[in-house]
N, C-alpha and C positions, 0 to 999 in steps of 0.2 A: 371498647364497649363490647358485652356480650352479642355472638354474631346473629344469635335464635334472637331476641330480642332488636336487631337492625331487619331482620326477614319478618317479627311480626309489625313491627313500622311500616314497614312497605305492603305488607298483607292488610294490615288498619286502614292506611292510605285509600288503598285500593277497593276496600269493601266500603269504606264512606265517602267515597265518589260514587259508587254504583249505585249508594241509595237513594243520594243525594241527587243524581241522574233520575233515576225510577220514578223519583217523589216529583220532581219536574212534570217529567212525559205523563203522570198522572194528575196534575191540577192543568194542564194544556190541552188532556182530553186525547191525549195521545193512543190509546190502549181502547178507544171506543169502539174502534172497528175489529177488535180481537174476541174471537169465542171467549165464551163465558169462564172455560178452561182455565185459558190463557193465562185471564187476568187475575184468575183464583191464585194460579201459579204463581206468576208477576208478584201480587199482591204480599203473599204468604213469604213467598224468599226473600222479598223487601224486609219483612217484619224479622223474619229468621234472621236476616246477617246483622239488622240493629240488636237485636236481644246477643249474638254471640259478640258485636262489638263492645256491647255495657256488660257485661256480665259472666262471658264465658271465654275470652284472651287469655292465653294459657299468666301472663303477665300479671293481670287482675285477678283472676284466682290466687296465686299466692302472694299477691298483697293481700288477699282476704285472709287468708290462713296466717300469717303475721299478725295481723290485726287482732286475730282472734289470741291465738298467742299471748298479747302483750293484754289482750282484757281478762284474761281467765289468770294472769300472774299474780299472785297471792290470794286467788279466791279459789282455784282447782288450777296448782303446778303439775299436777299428772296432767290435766288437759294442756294446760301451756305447753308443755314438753311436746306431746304428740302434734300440735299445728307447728308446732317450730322446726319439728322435725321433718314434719311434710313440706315446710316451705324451704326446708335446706334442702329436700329431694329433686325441685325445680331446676330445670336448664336454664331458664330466665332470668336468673337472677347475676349482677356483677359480683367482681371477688372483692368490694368494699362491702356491696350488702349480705355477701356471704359472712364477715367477718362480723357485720354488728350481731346478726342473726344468731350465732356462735357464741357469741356474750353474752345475748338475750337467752339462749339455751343455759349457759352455764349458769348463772345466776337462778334460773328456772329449778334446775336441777340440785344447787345448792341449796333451795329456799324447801324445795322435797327433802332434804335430809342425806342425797348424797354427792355429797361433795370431791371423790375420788372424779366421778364424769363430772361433776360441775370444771373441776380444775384441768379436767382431759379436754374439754370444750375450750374455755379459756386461754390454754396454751396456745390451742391451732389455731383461734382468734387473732393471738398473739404472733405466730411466727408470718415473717417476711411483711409486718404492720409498719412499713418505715415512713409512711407518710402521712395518715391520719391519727396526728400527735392527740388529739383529742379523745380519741376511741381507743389511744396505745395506754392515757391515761387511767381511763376509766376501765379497761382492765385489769391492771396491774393494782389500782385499789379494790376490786374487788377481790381477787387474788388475797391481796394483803388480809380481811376483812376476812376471808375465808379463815385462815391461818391463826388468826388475831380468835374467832370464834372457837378453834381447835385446840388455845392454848399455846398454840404455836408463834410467842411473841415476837420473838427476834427473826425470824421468816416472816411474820407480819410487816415489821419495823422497816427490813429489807426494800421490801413489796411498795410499800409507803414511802420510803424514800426515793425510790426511782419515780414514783407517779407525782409526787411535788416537785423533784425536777424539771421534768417535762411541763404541770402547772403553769411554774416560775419562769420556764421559757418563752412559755406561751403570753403569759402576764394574765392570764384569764383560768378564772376557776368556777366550775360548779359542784358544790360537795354538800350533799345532804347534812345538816344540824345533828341528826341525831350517829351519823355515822360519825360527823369528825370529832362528836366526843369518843368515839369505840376508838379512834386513831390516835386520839391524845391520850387517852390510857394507856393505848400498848407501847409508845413512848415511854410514858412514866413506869410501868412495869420492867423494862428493860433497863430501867434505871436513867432512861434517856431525855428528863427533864428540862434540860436546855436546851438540847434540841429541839423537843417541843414548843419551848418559848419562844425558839429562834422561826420554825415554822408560822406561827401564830402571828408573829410580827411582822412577819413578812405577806400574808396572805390578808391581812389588813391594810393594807397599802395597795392591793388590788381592785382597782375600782369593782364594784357591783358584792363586792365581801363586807359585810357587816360583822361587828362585834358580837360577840355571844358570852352573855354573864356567864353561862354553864360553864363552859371551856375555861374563863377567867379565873373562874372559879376552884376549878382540878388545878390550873396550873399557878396558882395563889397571887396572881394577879389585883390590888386592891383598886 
């Protein structure tokens, strides 16, 4: 676990006891016999450490900046890029959420028109990702899909076949409709027809995959 993150738990902890304390000592009347000062003071750092606890944790901030991120993605990808950027700038974050972050960038950056940093992001994403087969996936078709966009079929096809490995390992897929027609074309473009078919038939057999006439359809299925 990141360490900033185990020191702002213990820092959390400990500011929400203290309010938690304060808010006590003040419905008990405790603070009755304190200058007026006092209690201003008491009163005001009580308020102050709740509003840094909801709202200003270096932690919560950039999940806000993520956030914002993933809502400005195809509506202003210059702005996605810049909160994604700032929330990769964070010490708080783990190197799994560094990584989805990174695919979140690339893709950002891809969907902006350039795809040289979309695929610079995506790689780093990618290197030392040996255990979340799920996110190793869904790189590595986005990669495809870049490539596939570029003209670049058989580096697409490539890209594609490693990421339906891993799928098929998994036994579980989630692949957007209108992409796995982009994937079942660059199959058939590479001349890779049966493959596709073979793909198709397989990922129908996975529970939660429905049929798609569209797909059926490219690949002459009646």
């Amino acid at each position: 676990m990141n360490r900033n993150r185990i020191i702002e738990a213990f820092t959390r902890v400990f500011l929400w006891v203290t309010v938690i304390i304060i808010n006590i000592m003040y419905i008990r009347g405790s603070f009755e016999t304190l200058p007026d000062k006092a209690k201003t003071f008491i009163i005001t750092g009580d308020l102050s450490m709740t509003i840094i606890l909801l709202w200003f944790m270096p932690s919560t901030m950039a999940e806000r900046r993520v956030k914002k991120g993933l809502k400005y993605l195809d509506r202003d990808n210059d702005k996605a890029v810049g909160y994604i950027e700032a929330y990769l700038n964070s010490n708080m974050i783990t190197s799994n959420e560094r990584k989805h972050a990174m695919r979140i960038l690339g893709v950002a950056h891809h969907k902006r028109g350039d795809d040289e940093a979309a695929l610079k992001y995506l790689k780093q994403a990618l290197e030392g990702n040996d255990q979340d087969n799920e996110l190793k996936a869904e790189i590595l078709g986005a990669m495809g899909i870049i490539h596939s966009e570029s003209g670049e079929y058989q580096k697409a096809a490539d890209y594609f076949d490693r990421a339906f490995e891993i799928m098929f390992s998994m036994s579980r897929v989630n692949i957007d409709r209108a992409v796995f027609l982009q994937v079942i074309n660059t199959y058939i473009k590479t001349g890779q027809h049966e493959k596709a078919l073979m793909i198709y038939e397989r990922l129908i057999m996975i529970r939660g995959f429905t049929r798609d006439k569209r797909a059926e359809k490219l690949l002459g299925i009646q």
